[in-house]
CHARMM internal coordinates of N, CA and C (Angstrom, degrees):
IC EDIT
DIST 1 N 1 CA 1.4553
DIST 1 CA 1 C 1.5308
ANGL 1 N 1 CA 1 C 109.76
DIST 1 C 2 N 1.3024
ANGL 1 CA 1 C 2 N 135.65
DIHE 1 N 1 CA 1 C 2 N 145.06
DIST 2 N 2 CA 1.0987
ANGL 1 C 2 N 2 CA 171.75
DIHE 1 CA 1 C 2 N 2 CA -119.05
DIST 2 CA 2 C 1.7498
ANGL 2 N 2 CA 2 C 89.18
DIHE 1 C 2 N 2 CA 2 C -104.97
DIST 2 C 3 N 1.5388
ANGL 2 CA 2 C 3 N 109.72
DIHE 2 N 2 CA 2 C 3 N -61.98
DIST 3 N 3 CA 1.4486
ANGL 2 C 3 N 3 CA 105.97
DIHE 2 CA 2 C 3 N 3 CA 173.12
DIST 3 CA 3 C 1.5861
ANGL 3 N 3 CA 3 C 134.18
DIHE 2 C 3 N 3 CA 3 C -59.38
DIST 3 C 4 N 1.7645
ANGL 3 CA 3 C 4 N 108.69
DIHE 3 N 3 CA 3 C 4 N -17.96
DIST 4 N 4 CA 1.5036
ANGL 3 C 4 N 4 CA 92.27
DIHE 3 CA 3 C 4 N 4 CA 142.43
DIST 4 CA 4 C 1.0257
ANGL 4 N 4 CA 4 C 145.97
DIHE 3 C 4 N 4 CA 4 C -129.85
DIST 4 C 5 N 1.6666
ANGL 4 CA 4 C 5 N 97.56
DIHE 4 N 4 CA 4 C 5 N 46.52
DIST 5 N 5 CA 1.8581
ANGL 4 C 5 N 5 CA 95.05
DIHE 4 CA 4 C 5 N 5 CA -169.25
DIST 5 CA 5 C 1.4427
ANGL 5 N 5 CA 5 C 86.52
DIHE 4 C 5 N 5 CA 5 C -123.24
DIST 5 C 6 N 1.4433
ANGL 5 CA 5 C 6 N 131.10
DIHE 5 N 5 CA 5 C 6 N -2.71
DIST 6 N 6 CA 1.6697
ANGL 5 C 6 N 6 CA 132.15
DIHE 5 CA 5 C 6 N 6 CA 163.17
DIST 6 CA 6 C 1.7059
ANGL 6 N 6 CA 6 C 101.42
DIHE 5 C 6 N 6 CA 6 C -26.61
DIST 6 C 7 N 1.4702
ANGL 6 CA 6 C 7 N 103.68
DIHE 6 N 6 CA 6 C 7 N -96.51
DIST 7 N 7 CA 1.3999
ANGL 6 C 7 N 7 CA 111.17
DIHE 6 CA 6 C 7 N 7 CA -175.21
DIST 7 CA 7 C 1.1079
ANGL 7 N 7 CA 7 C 120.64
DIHE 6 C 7 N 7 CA 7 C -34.70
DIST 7 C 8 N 1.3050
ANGL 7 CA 7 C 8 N 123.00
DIHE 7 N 7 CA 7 C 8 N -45.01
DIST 8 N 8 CA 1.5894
ANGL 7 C 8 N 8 CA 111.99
DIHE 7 CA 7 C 8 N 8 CA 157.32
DIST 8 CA 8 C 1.3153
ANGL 8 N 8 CA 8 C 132.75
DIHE 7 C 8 N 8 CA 8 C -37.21
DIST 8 C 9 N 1.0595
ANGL 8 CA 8 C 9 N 114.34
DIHE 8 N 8 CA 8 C 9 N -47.64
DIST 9 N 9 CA 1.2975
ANGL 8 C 9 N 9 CA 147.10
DIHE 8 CA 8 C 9 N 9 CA -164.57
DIST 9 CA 9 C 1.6267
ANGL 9 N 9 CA 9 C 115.33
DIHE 8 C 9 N 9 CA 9 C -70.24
DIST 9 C 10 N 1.5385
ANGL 9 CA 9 C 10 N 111.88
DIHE 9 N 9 CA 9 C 10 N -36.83
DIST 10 N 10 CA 0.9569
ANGL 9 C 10 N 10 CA 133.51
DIHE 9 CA 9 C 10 N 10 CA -179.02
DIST 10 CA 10 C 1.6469
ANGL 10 N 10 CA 10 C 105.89
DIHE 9 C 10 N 10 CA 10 C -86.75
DIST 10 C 11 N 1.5145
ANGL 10 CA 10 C 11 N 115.58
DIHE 10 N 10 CA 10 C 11 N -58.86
DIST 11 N 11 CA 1.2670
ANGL 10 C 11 N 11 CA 122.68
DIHE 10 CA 10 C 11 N 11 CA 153.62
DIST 11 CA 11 C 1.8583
ANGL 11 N 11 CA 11 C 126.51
DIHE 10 C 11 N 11 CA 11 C -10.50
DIST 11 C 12 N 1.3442
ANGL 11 CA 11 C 12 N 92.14
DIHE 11 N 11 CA 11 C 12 N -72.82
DIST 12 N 12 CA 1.7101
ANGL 11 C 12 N 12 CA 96.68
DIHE 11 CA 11 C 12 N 12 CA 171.81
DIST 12 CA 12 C 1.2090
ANGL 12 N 12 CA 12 C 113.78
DIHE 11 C 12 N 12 CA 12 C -78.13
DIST 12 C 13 N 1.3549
ANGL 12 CA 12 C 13 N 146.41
DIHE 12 N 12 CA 12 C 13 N -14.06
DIST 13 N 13 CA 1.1270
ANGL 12 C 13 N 13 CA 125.86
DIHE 12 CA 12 C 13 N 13 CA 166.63
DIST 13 CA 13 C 1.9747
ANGL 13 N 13 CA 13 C 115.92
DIHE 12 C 13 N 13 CA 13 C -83.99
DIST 13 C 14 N 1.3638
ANGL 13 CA 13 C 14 N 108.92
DIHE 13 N 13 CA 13 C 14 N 1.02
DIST 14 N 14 CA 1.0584
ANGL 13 C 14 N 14 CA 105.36
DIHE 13 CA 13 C 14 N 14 CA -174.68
DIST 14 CA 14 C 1.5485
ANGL 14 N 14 CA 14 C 95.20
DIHE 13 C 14 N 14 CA 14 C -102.48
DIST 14 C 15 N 1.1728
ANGL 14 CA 14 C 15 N 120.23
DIHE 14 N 14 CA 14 C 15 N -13.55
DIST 15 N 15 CA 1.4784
ANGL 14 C 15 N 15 CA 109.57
DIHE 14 CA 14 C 15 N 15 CA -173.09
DIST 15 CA 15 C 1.8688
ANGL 15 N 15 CA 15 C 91.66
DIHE 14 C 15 N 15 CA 15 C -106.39
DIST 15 C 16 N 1.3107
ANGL 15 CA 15 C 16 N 154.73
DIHE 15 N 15 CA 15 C 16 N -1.60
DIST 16 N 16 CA 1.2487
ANGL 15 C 16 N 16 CA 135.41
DIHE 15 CA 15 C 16 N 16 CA 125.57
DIST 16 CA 16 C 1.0849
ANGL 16 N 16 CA 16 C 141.48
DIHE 15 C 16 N 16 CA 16 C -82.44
DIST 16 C 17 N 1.2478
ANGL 16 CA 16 C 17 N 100.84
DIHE 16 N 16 CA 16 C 17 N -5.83
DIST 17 N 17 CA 1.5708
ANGL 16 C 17 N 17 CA 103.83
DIHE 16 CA 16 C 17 N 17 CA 176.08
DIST 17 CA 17 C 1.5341
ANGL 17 N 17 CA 17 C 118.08
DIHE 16 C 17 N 17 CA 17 C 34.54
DIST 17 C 18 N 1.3951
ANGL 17 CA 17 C 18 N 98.74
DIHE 17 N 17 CA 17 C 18 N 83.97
DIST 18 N 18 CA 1.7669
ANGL 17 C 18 N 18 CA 114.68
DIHE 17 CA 17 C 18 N 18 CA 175.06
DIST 18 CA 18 C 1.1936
ANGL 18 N 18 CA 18 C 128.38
DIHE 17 C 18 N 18 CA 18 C -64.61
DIST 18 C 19 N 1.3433
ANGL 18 CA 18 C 19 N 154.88
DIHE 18 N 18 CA 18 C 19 N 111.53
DIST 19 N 19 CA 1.2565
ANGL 18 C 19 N 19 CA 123.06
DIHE 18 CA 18 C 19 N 19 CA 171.03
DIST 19 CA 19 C 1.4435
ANGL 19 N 19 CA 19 C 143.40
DIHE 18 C 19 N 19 CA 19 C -48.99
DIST 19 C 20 N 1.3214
ANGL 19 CA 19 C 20 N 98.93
DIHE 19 N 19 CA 19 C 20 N -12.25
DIST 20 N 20 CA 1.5568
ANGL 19 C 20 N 20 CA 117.52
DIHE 19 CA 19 C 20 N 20 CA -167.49
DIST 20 CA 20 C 1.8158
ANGL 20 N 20 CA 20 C 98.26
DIHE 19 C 20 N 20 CA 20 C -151.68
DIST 20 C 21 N 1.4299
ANGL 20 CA 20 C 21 N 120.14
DIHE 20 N 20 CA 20 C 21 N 125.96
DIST 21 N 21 CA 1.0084
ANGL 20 C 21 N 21 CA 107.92
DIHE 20 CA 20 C 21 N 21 CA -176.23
DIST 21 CA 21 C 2.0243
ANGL 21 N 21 CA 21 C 93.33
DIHE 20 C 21 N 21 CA 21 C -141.72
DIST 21 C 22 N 1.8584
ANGL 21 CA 21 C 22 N 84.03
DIHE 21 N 21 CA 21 C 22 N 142.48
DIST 22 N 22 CA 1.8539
ANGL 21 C 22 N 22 CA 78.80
DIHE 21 CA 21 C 22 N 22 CA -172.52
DIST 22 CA 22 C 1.4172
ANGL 22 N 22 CA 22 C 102.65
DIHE 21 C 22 N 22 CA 22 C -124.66
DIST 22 C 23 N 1.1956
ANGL 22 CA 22 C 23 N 116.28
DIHE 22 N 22 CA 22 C 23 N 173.44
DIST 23 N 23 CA 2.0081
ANGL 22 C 23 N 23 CA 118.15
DIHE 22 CA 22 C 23 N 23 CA 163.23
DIST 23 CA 23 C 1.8510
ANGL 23 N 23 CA 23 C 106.15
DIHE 22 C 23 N 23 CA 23 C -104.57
DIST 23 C 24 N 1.2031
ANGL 23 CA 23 C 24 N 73.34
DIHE 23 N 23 CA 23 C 24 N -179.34
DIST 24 N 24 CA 1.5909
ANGL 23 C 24 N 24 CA 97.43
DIHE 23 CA 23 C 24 N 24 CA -172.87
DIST 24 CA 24 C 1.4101
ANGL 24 N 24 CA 24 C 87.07
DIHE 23 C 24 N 24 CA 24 C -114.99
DIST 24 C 25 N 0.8447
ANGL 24 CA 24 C 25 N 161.69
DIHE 24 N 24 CA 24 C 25 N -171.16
DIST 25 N 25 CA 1.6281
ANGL 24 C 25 N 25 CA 175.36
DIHE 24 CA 24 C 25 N 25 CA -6.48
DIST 25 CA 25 C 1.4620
ANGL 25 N 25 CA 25 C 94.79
DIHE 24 C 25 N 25 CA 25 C 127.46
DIST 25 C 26 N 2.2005
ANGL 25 CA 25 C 26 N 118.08
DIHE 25 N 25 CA 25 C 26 N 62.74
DIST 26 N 26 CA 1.0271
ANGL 25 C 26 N 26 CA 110.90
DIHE 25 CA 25 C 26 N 26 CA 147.97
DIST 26 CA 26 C 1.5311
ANGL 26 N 26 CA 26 C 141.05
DIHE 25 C 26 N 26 CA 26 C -82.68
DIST 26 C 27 N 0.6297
ANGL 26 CA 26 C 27 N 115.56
DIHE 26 N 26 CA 26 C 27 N 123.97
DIST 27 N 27 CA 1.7113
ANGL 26 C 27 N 27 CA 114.20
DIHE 26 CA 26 C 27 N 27 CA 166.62
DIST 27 CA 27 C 1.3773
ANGL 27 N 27 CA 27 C 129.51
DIHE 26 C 27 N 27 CA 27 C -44.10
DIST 27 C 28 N 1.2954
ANGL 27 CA 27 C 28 N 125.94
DIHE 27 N 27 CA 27 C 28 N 112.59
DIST 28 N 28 CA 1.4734
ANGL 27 C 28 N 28 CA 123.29
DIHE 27 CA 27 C 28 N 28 CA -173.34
DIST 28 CA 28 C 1.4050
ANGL 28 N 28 CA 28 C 122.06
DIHE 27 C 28 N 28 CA 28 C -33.15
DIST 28 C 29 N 1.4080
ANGL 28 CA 28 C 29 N 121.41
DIHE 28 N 28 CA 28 C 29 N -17.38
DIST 29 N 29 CA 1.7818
ANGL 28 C 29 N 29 CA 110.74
DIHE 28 CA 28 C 29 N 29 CA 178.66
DIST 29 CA 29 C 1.3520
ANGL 29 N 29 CA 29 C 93.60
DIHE 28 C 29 N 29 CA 29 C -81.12
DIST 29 C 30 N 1.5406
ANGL 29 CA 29 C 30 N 120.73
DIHE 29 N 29 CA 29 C 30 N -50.11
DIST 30 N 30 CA 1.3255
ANGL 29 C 30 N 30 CA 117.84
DIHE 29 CA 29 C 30 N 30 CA -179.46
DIST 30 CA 30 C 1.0940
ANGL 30 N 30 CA 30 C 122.07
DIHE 29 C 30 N 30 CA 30 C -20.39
DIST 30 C 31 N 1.4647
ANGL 30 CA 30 C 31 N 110.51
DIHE 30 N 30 CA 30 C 31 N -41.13
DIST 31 N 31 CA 1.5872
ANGL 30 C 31 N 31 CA 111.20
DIHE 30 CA 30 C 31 N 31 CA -129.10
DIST 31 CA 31 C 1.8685
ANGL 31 N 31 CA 31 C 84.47
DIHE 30 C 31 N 31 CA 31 C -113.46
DIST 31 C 32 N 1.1421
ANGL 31 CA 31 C 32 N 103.54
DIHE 31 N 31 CA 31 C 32 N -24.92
DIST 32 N 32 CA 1.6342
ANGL 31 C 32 N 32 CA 95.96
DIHE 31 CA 31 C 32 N 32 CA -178.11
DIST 32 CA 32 C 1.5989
ANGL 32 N 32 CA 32 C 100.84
DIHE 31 C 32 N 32 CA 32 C -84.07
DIST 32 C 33 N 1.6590
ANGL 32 CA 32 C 33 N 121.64
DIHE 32 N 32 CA 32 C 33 N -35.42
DIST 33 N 33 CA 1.4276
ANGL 32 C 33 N 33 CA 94.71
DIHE 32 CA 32 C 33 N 33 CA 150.49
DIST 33 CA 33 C 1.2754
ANGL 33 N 33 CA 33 C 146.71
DIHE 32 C 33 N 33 CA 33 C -23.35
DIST 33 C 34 N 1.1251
ANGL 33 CA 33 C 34 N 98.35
DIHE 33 N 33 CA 33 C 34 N -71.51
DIST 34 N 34 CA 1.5194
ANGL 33 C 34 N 34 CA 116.09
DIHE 33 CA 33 C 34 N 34 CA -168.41
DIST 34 CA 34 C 2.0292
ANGL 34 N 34 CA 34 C 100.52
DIHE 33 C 34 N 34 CA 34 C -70.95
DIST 34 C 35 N 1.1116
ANGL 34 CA 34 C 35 N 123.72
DIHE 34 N 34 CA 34 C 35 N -30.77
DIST 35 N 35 CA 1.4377
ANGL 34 C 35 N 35 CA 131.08
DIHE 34 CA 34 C 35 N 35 CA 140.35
DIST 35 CA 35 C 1.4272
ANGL 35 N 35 CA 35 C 109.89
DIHE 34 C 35 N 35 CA 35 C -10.89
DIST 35 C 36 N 1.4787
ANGL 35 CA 35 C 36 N 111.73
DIHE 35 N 35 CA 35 C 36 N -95.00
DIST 36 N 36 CA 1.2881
ANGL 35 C 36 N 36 CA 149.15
DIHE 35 CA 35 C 36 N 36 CA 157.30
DIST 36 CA 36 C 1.5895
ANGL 36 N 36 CA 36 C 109.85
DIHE 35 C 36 N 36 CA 36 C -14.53
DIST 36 C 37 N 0.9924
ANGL 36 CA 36 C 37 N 99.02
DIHE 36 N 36 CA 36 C 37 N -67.53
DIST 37 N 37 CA 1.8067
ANGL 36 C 37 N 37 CA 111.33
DIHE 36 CA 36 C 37 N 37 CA -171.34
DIST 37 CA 37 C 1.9191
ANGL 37 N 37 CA 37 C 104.30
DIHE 36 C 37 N 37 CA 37 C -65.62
DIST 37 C 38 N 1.4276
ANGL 37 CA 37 C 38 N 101.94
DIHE 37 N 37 CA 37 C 38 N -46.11
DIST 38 N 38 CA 1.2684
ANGL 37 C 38 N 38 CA 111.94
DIHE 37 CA 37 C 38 N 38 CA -168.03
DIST 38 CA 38 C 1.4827
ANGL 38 N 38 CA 38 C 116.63
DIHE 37 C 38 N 38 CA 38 C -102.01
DIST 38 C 39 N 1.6179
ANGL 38 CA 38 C 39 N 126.36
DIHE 38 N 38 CA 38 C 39 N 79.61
DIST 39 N 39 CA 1.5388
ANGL 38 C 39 N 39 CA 112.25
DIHE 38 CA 38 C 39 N 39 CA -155.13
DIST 39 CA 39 C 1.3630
ANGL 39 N 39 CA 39 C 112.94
DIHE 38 C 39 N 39 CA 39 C -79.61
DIST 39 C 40 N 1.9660
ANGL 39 CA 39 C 40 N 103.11
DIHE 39 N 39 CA 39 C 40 N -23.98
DIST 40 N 40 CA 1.8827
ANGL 39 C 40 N 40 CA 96.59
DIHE 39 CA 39 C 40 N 40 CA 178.91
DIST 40 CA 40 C 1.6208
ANGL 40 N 40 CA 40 C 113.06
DIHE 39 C 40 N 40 CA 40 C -77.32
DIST 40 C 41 N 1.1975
ANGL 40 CA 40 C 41 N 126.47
DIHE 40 N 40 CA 40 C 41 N 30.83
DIST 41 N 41 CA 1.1492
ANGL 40 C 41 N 41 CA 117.58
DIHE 40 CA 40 C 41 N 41 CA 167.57
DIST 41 CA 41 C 1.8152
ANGL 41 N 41 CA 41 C 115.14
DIHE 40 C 41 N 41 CA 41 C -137.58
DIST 41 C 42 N 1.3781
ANGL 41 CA 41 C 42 N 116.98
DIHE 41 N 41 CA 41 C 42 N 133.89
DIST 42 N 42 CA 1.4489
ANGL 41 C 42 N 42 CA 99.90
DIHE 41 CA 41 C 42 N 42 CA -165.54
DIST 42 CA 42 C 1.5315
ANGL 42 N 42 CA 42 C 100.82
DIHE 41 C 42 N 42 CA 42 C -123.43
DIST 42 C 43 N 1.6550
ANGL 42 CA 42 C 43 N 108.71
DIHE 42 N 42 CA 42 C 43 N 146.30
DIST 43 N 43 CA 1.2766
ANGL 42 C 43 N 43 CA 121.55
DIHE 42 CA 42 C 43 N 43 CA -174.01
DIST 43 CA 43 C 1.8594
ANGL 43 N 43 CA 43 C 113.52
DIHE 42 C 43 N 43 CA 43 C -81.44
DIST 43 C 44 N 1.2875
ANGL 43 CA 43 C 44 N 76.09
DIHE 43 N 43 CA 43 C 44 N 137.42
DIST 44 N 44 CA 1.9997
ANGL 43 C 44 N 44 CA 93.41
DIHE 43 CA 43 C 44 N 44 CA 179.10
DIST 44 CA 44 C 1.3416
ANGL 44 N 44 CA 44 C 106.01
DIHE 43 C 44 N 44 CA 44 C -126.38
DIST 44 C 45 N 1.1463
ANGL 44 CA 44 C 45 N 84.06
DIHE 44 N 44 CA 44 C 45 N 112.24
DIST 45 N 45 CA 1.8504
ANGL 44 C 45 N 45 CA 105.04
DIHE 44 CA 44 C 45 N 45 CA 168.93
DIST 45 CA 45 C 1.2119
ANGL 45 N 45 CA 45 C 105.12
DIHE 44 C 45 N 45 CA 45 C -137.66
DIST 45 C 46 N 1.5202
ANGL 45 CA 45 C 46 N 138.80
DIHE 45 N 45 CA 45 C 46 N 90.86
DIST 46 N 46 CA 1.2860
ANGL 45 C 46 N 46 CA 131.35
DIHE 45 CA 45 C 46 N 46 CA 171.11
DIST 46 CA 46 C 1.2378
ANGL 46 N 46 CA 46 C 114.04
DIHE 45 C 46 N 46 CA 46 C -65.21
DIST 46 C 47 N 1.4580
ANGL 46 CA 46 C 47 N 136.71
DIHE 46 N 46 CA 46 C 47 N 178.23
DIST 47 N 47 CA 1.0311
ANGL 46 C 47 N 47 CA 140.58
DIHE 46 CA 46 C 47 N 47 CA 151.50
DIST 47 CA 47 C 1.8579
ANGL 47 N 47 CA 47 C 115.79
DIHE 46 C 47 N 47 CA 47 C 56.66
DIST 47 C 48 N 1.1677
ANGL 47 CA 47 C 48 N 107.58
DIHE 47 N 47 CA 47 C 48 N -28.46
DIST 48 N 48 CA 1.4634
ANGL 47 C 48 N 48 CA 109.96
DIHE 47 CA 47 C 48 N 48 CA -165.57
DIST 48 CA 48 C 1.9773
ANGL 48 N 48 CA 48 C 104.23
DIHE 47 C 48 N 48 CA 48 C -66.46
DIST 48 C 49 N 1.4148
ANGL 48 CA 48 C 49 N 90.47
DIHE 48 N 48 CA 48 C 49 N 142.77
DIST 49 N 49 CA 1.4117
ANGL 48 C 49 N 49 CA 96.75
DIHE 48 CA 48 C 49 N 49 CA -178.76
DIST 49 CA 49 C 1.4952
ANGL 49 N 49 CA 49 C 86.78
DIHE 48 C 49 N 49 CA 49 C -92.71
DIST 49 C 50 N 1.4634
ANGL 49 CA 49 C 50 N 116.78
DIHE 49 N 49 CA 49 C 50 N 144.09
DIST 50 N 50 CA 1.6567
ANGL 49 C 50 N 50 CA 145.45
DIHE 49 CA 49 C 50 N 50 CA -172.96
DIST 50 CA 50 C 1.5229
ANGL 50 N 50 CA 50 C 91.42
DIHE 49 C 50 N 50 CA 50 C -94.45
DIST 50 C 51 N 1.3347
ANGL 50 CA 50 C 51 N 108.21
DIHE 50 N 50 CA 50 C 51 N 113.20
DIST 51 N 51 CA 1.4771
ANGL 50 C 51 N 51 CA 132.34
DIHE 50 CA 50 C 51 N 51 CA 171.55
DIST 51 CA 51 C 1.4317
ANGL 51 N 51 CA 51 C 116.02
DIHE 50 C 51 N 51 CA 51 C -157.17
DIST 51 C 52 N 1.7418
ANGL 51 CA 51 C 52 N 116.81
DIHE 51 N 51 CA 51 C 52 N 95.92
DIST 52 N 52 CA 1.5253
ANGL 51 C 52 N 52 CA 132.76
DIHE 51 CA 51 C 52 N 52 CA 177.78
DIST 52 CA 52 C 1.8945
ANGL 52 N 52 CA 52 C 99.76
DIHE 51 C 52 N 52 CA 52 C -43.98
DIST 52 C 53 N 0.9785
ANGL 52 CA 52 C 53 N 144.29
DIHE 52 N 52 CA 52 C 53 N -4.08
DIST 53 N 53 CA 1.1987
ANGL 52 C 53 N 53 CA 140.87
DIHE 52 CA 52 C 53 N 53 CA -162.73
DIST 53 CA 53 C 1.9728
ANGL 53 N 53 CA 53 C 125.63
DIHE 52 C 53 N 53 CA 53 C -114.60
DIST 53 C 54 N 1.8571
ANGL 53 CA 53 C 54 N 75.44
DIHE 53 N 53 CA 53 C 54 N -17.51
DIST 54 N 54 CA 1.6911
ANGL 53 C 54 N 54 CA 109.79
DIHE 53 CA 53 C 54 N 54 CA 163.35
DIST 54 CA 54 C 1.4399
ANGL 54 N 54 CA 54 C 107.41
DIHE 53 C 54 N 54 CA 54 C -86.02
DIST 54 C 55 N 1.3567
ANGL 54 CA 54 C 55 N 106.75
DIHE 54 N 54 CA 54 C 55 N 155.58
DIST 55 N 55 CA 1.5580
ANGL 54 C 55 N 55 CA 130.07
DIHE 54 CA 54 C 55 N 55 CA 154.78
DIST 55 CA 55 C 1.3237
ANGL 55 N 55 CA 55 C 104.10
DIHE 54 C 55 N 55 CA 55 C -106.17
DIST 55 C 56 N 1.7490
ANGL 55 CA 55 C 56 N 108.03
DIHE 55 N 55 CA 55 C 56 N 142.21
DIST 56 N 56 CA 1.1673
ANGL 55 C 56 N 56 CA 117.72
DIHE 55 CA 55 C 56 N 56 CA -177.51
DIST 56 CA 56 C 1.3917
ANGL 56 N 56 CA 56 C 113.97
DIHE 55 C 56 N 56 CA 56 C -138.45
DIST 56 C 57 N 1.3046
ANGL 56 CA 56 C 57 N 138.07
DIHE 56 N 56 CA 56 C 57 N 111.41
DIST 57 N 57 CA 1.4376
ANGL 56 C 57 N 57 CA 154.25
DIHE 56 CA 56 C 57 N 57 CA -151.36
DIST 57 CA 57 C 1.3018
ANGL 57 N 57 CA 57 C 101.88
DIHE 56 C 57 N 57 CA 57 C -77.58
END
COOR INIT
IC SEED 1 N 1 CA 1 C
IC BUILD
C-alpha cells in the first residue's frame, strides 16, 4: 500500500535527485503528496480534471 512505501519513495528520490521525475498510474493524493514532500520539484498536469478515482501517468 501506497501508505508505506511513500517515505520510501520520497527517500530515493531525494538521495538521486532526478531531473525529471514521472509516475506510473499515480493517483492525485499521491501525487500531491509527493508534491508536498518534494518542494524542488513541481507538478504538471495541464488540463487534467482532478479525480482521486483516476490514474494519472
Amino acid at each position: 500500500a501506497w501508505i508505506y512505501r511513500r517515505d520510501s519513495v520520497c527517500r530515493l528520490v531525494r538521495r538521486y535527485a532526478p531531473a525529471l521525475l514521472g509516475t506510473q498510474e499515480g493517483r492525485w493524493t499521491q501525487l500531491l503528496y509527493l508534491a508536498d514532500q518534494l518542494p524542488d520539484y513541481q507538478l504538471h498536469a495541464p488540463n487534467r480534471i482532478i479525480d482521486d478515482t483516476c490514474q494519472y501517468p
